[in-house]
DONU-73770 format. One record per residue (C-alpha): z, x, y; residue number from 1. Coordinates in Angstrom, 3 decimals. Each point is the difference from the previous one (the first is absolute). Layout:
<atoms>
Z/X/Y/NUM $
...
</atoms>
This chain:
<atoms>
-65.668/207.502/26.212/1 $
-3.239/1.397/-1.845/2 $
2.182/0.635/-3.236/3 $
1.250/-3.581/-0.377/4 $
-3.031/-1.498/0.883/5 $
-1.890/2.684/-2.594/6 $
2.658/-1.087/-2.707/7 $
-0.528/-3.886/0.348/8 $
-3.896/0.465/-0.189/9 $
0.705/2.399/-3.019/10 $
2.496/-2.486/-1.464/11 $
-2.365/-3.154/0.940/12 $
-2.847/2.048/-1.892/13 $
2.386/0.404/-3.380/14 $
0.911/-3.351/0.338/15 $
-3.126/-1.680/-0.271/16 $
-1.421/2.157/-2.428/17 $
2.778/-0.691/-2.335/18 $
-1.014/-4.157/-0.075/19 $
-2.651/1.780/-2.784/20 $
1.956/0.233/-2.245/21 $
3.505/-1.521/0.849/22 $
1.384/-3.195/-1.024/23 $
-1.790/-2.840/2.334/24 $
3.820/-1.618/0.599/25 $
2.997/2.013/0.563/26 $
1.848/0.751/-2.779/27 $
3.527/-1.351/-0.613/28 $
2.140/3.394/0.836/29 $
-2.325/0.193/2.673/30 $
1.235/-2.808/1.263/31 $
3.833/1.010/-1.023/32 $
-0.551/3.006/1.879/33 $
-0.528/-1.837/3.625/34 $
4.230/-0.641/-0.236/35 $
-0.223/3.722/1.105/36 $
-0.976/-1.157/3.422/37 $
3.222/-2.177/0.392/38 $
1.675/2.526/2.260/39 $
2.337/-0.175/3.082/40 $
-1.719/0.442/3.171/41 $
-0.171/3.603/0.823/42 $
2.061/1.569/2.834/43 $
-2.762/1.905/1.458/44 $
-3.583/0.955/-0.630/45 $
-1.541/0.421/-3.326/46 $
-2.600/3.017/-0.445/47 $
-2.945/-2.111/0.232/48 $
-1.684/1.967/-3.114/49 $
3.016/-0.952/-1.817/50 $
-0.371/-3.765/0.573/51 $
-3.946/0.280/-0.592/52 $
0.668/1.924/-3.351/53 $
2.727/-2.734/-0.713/54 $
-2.130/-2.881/0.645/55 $
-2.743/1.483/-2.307/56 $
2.591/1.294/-2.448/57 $
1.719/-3.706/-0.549/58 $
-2.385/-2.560/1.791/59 $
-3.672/1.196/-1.100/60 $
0.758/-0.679/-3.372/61 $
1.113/-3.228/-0.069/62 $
-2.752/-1.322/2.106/63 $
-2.672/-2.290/-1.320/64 $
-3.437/1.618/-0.808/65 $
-1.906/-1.835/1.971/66 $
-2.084/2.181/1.422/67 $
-1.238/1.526/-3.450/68 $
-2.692/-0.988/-2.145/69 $
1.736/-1.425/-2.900/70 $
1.570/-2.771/2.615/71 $
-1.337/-3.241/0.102/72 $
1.863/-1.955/2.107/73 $
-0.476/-0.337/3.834/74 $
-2.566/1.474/1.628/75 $
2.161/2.425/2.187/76 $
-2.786/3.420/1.115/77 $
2.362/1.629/1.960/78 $
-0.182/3.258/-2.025/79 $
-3.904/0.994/0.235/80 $
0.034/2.922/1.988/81 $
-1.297/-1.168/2.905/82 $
2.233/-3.384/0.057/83 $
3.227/2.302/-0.435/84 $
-1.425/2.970/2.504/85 $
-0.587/-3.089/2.640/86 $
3.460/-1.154/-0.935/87 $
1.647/3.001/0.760/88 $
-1.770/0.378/2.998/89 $
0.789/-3.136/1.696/90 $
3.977/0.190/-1.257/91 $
-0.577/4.148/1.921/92 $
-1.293/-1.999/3.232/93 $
3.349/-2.464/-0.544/94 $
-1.539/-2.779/2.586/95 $
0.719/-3.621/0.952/96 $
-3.682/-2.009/-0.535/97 $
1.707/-2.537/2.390/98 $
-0.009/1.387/3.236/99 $
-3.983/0.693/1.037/100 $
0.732/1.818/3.479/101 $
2.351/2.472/-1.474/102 $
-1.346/0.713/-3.221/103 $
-4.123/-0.904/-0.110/104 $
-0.729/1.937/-2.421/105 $
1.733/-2.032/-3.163/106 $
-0.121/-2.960/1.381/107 $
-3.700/0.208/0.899/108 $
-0.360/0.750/-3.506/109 $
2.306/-2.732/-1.418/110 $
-2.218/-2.661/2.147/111 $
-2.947/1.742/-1.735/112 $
1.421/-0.839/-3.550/113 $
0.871/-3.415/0.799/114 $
-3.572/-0.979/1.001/115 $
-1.129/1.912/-3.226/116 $
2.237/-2.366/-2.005/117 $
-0.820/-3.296/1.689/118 $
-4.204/1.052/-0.835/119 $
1.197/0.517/-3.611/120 $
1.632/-2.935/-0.135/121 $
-2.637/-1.900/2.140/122 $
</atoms>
């Protein structure tokens, strides 16, 4: 478990260090290349380093730099270190915000949020 979880923070790392210098939008065999993906449904399991290394191999770069600092579009933040590291954390904890008596913790925070965002927006 340590490994795959090493090898998406190491690949997560590479990734958004390359927004640099990469092209801000996807490039067009980028995009060509995503027909890879069109497979039939596996019979079984997939190595779960092979799927991460495909998804980074085919899908990384034909994402939208967003996240960069050439991109000046949306407003996204989800890559600063400690956006993504809170990220990862909450998809590790893999909770339902909905149900308070079964899982305070998220939802506790969640209510938390919400009253930040209705004092922004007054």
């Amino acid at each position: 478990m340590h490994a795959i979880l090493d090898d998406a923070a190491r690949r997560a790392q590479a990734y958004i260090k390359s927004l640099e210098t990469r092209s801000v939008a996807p490039l067009p065999e980028a995009v060509a290349a995503l027909r890879q993906l069109e497979e039939p449904l596996p019979c079984g399991p997939t190595d779960p380093a092979e799927s991460l290394a495909l998804l980074d191999r085919i899908v990384s770069p034909a994402t939208m730099g967003m996240a960069g600092p050439r991109f000046f579009g949306f407003v996204i933040g989800g890559s600063l270190p400690g956006a993504l590291g809170a990220n990862w954390l909450a998809g590790a904890w893999d909770q339902n915000a909905s149900f308070y008596d079964s899982m305070p913790g998220v939802s506790h925070l969640e209510q938390v949020a919400m009253r930040w965002v209705t004092e922004l927006l007054d």
